[in-house]
MOPAC internal coordinates of N, CA, C and O (Angstrom, degrees):
PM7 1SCF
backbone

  N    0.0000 0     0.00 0     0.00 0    0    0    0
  C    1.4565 1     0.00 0     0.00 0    1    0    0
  C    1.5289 1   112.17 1     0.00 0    2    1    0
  O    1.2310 1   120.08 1   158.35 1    3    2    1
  N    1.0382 1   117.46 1   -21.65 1    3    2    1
  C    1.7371 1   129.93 1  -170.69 1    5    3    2
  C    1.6368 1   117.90 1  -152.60 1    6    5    3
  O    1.2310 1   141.14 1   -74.00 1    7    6    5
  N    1.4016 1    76.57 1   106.00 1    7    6    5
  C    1.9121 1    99.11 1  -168.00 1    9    7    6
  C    1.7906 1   103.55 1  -100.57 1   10    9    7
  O    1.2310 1   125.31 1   -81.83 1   11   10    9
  N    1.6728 1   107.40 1    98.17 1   11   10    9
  C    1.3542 1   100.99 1   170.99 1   13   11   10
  C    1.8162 1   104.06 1   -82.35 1   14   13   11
  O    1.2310 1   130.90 1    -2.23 1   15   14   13
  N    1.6018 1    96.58 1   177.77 1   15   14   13
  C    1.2924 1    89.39 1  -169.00 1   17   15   14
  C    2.3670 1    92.95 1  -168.07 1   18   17   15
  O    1.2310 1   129.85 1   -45.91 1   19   18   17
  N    0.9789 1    98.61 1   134.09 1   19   18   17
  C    1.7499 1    90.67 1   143.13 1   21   19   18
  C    1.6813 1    92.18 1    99.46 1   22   21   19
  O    1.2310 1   125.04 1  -152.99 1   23   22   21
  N    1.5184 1   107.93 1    27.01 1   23   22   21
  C    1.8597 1   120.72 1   163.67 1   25   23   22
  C    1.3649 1    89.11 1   -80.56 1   26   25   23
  O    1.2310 1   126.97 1    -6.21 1   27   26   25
  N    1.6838 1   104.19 1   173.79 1   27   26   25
  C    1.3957 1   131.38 1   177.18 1   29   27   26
  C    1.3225 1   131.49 1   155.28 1   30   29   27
  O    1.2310 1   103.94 1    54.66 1   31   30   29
  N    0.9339 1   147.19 1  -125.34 1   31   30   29
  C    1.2411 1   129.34 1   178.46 1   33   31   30
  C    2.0804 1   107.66 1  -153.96 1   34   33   31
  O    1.2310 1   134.95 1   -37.75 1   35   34   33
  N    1.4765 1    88.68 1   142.25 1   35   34   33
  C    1.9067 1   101.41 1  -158.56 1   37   35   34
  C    0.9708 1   101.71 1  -126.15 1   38   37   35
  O    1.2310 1   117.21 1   -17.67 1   39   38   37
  N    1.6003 1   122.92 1   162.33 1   39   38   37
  C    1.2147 1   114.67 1   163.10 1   41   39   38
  C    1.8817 1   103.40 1  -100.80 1   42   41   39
  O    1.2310 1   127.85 1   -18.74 1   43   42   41
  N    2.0714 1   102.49 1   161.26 1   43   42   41
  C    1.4339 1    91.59 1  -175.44 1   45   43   42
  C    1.5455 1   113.98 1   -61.62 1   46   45   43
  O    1.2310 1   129.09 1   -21.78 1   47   46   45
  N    1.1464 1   100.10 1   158.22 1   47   46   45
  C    1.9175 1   111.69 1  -176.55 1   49   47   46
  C    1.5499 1   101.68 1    83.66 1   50   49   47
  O    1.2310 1   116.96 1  -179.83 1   51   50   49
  N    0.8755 1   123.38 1     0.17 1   51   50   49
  C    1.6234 1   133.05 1   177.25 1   53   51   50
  C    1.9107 1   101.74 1   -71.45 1   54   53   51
  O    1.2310 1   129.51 1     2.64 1   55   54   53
  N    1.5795 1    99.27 1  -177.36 1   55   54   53
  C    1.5654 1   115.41 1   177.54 1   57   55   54
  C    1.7599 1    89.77 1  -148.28 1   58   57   55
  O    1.2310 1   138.92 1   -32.25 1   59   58   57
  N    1.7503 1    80.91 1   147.75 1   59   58   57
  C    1.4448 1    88.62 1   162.17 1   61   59   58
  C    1.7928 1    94.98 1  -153.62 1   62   61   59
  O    1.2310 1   123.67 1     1.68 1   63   62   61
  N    0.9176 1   110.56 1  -178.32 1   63   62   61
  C    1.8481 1   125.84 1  -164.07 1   65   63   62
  C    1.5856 1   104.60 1  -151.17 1   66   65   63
  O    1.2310 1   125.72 1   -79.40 1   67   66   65
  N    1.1211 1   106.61 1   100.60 1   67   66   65
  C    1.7683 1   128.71 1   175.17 1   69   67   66
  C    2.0805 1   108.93 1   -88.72 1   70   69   67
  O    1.2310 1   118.77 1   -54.04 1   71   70   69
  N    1.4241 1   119.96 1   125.96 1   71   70   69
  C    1.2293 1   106.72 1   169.18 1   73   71   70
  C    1.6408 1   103.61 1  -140.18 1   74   73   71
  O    1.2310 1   136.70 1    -3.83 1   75   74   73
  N    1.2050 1    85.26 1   176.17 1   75   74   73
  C    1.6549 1   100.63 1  -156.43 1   77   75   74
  C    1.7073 1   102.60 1  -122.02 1   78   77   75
  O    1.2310 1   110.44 1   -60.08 1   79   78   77
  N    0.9999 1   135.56 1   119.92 1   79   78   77
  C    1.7237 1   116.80 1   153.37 1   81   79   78
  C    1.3422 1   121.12 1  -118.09 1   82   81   79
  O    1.2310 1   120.11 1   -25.85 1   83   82   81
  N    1.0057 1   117.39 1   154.15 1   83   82   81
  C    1.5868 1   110.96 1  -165.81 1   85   83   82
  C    1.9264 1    82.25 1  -126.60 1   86   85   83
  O    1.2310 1   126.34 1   -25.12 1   87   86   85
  N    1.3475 1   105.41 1   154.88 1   87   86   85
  C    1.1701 1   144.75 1  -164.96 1   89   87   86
  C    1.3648 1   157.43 1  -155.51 1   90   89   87
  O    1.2310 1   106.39 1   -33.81 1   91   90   89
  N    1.2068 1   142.89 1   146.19 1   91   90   89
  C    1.5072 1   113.73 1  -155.84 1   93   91   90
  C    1.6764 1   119.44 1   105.30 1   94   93   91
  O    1.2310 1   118.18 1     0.17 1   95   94   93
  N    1.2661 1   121.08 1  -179.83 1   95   94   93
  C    1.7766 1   105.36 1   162.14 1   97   95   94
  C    0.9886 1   129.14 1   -46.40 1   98   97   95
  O    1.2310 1    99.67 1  -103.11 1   99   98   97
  N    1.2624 1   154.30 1    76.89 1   99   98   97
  C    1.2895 1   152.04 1  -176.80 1  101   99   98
  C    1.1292 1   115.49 1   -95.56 1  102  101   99
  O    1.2310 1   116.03 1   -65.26 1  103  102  101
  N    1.4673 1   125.14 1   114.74 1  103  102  101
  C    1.6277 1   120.09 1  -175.26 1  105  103  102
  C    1.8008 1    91.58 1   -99.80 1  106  105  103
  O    1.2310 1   111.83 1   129.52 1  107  106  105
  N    1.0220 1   133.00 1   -50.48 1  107  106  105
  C    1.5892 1   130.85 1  -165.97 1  109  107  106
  C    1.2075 1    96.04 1  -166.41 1  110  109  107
  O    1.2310 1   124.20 1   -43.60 1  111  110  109
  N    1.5824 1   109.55 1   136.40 1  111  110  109
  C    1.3794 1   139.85 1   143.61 1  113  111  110
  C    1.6352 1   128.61 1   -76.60 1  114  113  111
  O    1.2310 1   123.51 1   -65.87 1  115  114  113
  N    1.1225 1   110.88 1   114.13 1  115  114  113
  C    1.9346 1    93.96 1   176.54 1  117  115  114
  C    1.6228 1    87.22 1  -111.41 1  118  117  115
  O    1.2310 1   105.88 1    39.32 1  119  118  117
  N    1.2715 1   143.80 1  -140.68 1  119  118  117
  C    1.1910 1   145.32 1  -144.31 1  121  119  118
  C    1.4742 1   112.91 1   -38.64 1  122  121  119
  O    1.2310 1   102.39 1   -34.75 1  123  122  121
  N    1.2679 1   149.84 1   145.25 1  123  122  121
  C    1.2835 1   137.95 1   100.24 1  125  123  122
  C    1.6821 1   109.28 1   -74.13 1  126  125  123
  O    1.2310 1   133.38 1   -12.87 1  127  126  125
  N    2.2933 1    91.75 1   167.13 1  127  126  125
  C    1.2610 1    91.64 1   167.46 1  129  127  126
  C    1.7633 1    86.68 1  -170.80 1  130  129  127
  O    1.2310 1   130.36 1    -4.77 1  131  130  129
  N    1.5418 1    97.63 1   175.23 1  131  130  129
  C    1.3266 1   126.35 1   174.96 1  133  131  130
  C    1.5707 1   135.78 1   -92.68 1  134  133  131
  O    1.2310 1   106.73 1   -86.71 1  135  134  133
  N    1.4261 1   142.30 1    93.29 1  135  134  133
  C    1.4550 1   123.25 1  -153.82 1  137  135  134
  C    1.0966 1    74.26 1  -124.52 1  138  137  135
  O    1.2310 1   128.33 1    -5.96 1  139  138  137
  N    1.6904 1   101.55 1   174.04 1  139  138  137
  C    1.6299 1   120.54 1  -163.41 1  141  139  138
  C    1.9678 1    96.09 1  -163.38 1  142  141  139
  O    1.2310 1   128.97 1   -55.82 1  143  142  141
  N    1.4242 1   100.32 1   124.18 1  143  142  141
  C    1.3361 1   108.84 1  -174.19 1  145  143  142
  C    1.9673 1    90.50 1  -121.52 1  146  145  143
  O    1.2310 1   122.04 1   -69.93 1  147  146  145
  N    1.5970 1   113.69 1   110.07 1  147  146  145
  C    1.0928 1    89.72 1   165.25 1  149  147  146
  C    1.9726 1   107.80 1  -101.11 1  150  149  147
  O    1.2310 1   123.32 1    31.49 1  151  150  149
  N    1.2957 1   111.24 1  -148.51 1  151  150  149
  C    1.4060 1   123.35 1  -152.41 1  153  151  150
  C    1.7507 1   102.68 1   -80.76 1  154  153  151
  O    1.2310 1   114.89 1   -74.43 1  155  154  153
  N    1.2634 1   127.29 1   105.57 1  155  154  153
  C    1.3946 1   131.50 1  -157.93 1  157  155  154
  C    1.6174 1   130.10 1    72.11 1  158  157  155
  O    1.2310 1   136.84 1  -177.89 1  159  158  157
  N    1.1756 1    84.99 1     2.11 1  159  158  157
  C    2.0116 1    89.75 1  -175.14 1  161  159  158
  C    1.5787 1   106.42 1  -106.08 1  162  161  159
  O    1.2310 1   116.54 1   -12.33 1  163  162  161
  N    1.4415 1   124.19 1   167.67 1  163  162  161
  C    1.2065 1   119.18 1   162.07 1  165  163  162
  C    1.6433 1   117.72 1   -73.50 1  166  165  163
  O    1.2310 1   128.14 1   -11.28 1  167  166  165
  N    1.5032 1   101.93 1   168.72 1  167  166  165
  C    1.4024 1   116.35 1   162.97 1  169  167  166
  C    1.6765 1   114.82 1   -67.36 1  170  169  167
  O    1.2310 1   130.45 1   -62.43 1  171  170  169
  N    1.6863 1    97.44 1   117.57 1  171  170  169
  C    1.4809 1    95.53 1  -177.67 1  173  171  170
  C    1.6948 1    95.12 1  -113.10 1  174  173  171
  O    1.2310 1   129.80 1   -24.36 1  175  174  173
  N    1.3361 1    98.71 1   155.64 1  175  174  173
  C    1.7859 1   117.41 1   157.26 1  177  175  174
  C    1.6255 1   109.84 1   -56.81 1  178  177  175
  O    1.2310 1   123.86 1   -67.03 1  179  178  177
  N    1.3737 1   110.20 1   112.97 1  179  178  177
  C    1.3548 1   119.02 1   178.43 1  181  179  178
  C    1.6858 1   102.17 1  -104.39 1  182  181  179
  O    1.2310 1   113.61 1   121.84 1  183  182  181
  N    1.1970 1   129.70 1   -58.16 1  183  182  181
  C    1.1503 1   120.14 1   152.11 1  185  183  182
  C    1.7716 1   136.08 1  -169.68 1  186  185  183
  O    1.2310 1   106.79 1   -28.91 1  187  186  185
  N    0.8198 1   142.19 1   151.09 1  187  186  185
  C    1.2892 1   142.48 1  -150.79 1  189  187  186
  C    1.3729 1   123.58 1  -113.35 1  190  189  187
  O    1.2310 1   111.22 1   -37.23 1  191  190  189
  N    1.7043 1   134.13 1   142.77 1  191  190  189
  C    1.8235 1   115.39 1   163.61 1  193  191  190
  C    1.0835 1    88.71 1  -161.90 1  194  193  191
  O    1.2310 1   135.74 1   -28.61 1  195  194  193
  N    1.7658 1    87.14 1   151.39 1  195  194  193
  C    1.4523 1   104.68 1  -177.04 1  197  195  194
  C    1.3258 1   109.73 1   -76.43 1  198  197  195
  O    1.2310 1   129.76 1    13.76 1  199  198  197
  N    1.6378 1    98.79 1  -166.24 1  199  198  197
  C    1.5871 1   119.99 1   166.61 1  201  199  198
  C    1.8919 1   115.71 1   -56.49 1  202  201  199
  O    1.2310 1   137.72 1   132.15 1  203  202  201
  N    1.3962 1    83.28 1   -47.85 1  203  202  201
  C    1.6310 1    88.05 1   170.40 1  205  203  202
  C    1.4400 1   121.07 1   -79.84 1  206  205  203
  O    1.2310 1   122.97 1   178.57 1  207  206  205
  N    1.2561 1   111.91 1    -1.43 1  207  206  205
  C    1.0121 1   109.60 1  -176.90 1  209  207  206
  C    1.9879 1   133.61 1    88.20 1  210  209  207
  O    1.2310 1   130.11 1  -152.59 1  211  210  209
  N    1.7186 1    98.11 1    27.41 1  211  210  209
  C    1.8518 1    78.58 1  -169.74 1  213  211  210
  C    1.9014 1    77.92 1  -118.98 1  214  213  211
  O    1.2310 1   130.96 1    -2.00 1  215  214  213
  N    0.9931 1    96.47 1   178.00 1  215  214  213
  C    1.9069 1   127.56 1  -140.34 1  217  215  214
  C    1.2725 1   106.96 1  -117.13 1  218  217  215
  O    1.2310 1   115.40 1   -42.95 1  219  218  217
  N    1.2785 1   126.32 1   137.05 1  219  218  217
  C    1.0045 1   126.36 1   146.36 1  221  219  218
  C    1.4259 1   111.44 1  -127.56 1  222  221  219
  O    1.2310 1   122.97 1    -2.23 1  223  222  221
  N    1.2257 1   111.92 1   177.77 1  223  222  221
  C    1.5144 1   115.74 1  -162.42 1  225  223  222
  C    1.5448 1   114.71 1  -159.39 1  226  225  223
  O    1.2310 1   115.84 1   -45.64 1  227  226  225
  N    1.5900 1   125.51 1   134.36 1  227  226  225
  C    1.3638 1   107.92 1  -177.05 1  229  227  226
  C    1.7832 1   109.29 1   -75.14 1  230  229  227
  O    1.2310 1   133.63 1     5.40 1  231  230  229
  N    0.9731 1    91.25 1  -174.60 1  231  230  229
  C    1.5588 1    87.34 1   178.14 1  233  231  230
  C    1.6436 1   119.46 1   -83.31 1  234  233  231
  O    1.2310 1   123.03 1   148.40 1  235  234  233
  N    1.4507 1   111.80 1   -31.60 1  235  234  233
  C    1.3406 1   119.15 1   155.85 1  237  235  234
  C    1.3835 1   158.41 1   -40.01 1  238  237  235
  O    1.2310 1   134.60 1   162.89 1  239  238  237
  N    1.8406 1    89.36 1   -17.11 1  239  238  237
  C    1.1023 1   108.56 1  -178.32 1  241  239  238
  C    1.4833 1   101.04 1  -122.35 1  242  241  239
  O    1.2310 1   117.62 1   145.05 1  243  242  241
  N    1.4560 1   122.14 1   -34.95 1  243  242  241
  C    1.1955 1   132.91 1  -175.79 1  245  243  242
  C    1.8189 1   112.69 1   -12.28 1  246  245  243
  O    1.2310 1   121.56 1   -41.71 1  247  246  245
  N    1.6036 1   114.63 1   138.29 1  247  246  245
  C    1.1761 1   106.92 1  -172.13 1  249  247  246
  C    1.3725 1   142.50 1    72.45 1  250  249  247
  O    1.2310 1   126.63 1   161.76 1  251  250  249
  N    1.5960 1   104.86 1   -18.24 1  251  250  249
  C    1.2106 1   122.59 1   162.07 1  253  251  250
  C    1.6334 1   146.10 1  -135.90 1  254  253  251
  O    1.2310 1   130.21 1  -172.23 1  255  254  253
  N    1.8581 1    97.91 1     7.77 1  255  254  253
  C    1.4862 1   106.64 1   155.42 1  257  255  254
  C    1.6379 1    93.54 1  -130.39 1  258  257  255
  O    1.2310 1   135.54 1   -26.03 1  259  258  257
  N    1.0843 1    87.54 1   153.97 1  259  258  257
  C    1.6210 1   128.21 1   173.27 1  261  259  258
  C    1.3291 1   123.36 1   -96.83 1  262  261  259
  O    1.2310 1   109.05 1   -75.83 1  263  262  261
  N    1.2385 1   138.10 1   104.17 1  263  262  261
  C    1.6558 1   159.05 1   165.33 1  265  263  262
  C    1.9876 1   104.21 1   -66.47 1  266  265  263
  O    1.2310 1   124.83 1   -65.95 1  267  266  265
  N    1.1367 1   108.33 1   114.05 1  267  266  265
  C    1.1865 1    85.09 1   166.45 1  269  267  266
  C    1.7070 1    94.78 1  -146.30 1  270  269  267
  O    1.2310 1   116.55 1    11.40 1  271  270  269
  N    1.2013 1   124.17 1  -168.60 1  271  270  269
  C    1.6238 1   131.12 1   171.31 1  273  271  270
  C    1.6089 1   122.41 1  -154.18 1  274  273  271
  O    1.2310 1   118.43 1   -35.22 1  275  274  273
  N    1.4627 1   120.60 1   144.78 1  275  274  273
  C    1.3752 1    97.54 1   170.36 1  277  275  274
  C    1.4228 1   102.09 1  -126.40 1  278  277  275
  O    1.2310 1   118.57 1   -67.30 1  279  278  277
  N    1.1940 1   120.33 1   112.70 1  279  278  277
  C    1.4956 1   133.83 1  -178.60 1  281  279  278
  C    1.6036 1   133.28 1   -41.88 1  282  281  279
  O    1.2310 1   129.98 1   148.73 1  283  282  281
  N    1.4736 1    98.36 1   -31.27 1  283  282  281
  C    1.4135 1   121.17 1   169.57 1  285  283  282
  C    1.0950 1   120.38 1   -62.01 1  286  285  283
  O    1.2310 1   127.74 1   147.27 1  287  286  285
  N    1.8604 1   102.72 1   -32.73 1  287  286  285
  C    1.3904 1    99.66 1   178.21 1  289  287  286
  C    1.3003 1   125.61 1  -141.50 1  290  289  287
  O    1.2310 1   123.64 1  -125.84 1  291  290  289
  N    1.1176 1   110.63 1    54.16 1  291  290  289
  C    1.6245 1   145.34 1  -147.06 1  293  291  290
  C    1.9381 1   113.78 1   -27.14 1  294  293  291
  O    1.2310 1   141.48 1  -105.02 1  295  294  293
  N    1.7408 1    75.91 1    74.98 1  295  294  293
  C    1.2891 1   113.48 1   176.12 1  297  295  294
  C    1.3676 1   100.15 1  -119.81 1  298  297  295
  O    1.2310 1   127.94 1   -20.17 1  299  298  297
  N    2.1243 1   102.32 1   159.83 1  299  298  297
  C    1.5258 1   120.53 1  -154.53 1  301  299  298
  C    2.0434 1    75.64 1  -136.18 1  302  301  299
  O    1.2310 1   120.64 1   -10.57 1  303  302  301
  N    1.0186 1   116.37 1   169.43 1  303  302  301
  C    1.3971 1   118.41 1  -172.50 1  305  303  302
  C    1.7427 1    93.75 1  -152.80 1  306  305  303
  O    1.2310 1   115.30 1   -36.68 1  307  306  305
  N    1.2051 1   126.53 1   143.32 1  307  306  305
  C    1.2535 1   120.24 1   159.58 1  309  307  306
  C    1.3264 1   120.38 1  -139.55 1  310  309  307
  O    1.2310 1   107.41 1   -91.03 1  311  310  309
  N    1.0317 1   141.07 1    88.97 1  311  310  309
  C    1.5180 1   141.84 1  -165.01 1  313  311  310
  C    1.6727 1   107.70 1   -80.51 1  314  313  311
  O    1.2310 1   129.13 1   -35.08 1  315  314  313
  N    1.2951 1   100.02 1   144.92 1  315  314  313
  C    1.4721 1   100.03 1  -168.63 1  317  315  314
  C    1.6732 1   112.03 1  -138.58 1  318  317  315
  O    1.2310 1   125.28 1   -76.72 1  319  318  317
  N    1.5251 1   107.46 1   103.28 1  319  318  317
  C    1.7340 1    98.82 1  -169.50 1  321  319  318
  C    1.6494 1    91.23 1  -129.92 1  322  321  319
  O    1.2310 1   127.80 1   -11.52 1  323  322  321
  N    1.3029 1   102.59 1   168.48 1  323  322  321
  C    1.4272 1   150.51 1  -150.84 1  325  323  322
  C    1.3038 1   109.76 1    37.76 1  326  325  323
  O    1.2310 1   121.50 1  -123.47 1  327  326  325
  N    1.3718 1   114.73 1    56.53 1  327  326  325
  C    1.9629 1   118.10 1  -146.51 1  329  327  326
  C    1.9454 1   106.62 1   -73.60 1  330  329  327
  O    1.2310 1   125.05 1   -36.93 1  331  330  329
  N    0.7095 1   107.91 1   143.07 1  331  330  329
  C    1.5142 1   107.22 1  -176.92 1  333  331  330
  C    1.5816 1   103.97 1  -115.49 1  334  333  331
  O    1.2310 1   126.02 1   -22.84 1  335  334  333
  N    2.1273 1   106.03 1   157.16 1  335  334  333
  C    1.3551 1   100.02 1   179.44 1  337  335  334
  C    1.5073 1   126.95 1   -53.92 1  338  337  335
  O    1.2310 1   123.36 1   173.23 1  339  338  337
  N    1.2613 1   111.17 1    -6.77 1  339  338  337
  C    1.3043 1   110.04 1  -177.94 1  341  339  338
  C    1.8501 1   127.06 1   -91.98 1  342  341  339
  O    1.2310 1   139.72 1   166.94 1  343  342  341
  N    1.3432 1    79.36 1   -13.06 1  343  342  341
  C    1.4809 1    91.38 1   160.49 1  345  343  342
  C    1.7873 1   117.69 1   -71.60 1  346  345  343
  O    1.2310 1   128.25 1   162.83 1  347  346  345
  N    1.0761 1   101.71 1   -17.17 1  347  346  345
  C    1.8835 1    96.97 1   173.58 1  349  347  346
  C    1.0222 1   107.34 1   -75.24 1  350  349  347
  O    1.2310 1   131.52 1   -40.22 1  351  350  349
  N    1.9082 1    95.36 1   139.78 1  351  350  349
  C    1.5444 1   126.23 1  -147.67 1  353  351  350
  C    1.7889 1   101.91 1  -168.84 1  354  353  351
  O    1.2310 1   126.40 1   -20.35 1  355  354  353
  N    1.4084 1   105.31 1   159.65 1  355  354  353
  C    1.4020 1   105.27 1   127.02 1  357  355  354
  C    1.4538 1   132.15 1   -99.24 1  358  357  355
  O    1.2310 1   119.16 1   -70.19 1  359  358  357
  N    1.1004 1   119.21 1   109.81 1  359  358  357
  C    1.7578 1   131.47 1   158.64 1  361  359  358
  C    0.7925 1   122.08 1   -41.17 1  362  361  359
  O    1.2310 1   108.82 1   -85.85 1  363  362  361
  N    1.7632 1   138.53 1    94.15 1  363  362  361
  C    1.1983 1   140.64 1   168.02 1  365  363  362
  C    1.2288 1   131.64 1   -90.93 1  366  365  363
  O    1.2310 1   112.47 1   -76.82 1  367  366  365
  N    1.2504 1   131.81 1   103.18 1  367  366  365
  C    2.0029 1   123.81 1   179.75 1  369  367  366
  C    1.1977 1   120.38 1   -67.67 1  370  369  367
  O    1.2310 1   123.53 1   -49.59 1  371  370  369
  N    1.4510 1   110.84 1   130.41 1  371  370  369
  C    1.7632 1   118.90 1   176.75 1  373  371  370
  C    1.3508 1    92.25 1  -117.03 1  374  373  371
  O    1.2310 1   128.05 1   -21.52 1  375  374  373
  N    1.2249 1   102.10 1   158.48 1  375  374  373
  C    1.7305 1   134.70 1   166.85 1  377  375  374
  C    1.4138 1   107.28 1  -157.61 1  378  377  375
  O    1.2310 1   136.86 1   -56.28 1  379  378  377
  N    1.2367 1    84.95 1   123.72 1  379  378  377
  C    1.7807 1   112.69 1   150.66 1  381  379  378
  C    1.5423 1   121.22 1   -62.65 1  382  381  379
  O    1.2310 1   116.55 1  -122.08 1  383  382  381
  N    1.7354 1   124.16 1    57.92 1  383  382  381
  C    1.1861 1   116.31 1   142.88 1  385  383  382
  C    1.6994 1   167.92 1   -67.48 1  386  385  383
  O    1.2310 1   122.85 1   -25.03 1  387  386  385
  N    1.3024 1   112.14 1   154.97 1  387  386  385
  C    1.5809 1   104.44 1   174.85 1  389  387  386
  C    1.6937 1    92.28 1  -109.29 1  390  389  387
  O    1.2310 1   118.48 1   -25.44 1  391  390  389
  N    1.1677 1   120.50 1   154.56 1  391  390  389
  C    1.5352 1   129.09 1   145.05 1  393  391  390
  C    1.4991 1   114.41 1  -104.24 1  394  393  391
  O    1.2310 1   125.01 1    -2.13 1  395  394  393
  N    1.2835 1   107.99 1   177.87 1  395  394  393
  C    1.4966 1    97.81 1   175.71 1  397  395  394
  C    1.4683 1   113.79 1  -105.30 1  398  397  395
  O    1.2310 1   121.67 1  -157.94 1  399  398  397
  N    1.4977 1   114.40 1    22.06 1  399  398  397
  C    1.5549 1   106.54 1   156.31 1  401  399  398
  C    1.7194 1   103.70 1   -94.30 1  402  401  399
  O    1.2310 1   108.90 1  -164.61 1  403  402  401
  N    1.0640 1   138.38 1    15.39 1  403  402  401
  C    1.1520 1   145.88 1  -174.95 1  405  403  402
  C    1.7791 1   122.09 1  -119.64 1  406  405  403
  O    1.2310 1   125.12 1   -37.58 1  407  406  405
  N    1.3674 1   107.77 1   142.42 1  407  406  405
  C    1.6585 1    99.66 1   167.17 1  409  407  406
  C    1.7372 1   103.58 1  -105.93 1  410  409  407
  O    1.2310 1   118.61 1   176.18 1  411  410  409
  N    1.3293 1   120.26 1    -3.82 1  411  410  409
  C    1.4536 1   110.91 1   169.97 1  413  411  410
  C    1.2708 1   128.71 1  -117.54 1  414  413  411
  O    1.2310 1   111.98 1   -16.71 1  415  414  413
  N    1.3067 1   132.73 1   163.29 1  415  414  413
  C    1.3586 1   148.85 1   170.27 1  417  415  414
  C    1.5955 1    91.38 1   -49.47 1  418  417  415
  O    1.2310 1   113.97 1   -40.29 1  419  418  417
  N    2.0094 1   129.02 1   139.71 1  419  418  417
  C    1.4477 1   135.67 1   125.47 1  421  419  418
  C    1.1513 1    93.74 1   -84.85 1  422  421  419
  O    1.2310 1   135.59 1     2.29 1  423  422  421
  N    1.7325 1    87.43 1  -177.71 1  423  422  421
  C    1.3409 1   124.50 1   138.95 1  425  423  422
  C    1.2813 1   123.71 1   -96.46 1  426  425  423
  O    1.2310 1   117.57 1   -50.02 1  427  426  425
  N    1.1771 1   122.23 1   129.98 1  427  426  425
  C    1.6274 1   127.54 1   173.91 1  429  427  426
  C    1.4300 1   121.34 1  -112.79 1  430  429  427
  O    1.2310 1   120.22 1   -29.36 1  431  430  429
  N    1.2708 1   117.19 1   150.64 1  431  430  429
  C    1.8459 1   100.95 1  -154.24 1  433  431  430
  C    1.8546 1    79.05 1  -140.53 1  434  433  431
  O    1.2310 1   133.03 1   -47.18 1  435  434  433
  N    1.5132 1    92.43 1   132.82 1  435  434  433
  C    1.7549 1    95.27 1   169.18 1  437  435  434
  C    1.3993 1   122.28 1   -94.35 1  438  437  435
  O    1.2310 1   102.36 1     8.74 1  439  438  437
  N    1.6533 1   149.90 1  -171.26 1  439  438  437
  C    0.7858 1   116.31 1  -157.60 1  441  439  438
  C    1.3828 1   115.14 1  -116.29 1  442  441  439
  O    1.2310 1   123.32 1  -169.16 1  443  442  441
  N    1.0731 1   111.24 1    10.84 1  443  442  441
  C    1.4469 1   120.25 1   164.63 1  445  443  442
  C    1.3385 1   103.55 1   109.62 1  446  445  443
  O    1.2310 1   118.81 1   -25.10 1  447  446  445
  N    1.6022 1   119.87 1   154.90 1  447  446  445
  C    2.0307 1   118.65 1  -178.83 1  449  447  446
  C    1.6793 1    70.55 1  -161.13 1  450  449  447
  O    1.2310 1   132.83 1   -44.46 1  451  450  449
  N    1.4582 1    92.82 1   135.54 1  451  450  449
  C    1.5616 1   121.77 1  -176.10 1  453  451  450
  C    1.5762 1   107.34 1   -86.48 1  454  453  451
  O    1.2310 1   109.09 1   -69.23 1  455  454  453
  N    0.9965 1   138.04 1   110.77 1  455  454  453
  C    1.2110 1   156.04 1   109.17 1  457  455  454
  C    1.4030 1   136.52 1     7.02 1  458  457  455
  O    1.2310 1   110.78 1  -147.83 1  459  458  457
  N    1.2810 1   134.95 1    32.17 1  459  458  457
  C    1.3881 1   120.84 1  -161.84 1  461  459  458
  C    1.8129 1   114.78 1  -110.85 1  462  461  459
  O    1.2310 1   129.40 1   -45.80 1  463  462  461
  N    1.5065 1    99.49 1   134.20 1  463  462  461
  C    1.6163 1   101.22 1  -149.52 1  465  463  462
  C    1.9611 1    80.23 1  -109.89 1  466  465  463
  O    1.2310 1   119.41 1   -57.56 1  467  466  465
  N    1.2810 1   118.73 1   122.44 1  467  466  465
  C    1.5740 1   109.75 1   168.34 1  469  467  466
  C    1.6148 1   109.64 1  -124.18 1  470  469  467
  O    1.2310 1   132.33 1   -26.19 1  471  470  469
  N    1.7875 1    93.79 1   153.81 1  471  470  469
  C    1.5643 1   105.16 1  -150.49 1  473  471  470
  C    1.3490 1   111.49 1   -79.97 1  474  473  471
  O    1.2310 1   120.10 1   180.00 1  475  474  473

């Protein structure tokens, strides 16, 4: 249902741009978002937006990735600049979907695109 795509490898102070599309029956999306599992740590909230579009952001990244979405094509966008080694991860996409064999909201989890920022 959710095809991330567009990890790889940067140098630090670099940018890179991770996206997500989700696909399939889709009756409505309310949240996308961004999680990040790096190497022995848990999966943290990297960052989140609604339907309407407002943001949240961890503090870690704050100021320097970008959440965005395009509804039309129920895609999640995450732009990622002045990225540091510590930002290497895998990037995973969630959405808050309905399909239309369903009357409720899941969760849908994409499958992750690796991240690796070297110093």
């Amino acid at each position: 249902q959710l095809q991330a795509y567009g990890g790889g490898l940067v140098q630090a102070g670099g940018s890179l741009r991770v996206s997500c599309a989700a696909s399939g029956s889709i009756a409505s999306i309310n949240a996308m978002g961004w999680y990040r599992q790096a190497p022995g740590k848990q999966r943290e909230l990297v960052a989140v937006i609604t339907r309407g579009g407002s943001t949240n952001y961890a503090d870690s990244v704050k100021d320097r990735f970008t959440i965005s979405r395009d509804n039309a094509k129920n895609t999640v966008y995450l732009q990622m600049n002045s990225l540091k080694p510590e930002d290497t991860a895998v990037y995973y996409c969630n959405a808050e979907l309905r399909t239309y064999a369903s009357t409720f909201y899941d969760d849908y989890w994409g499958q992750g695109t690796l991240v690796t920022v070297s110093s």
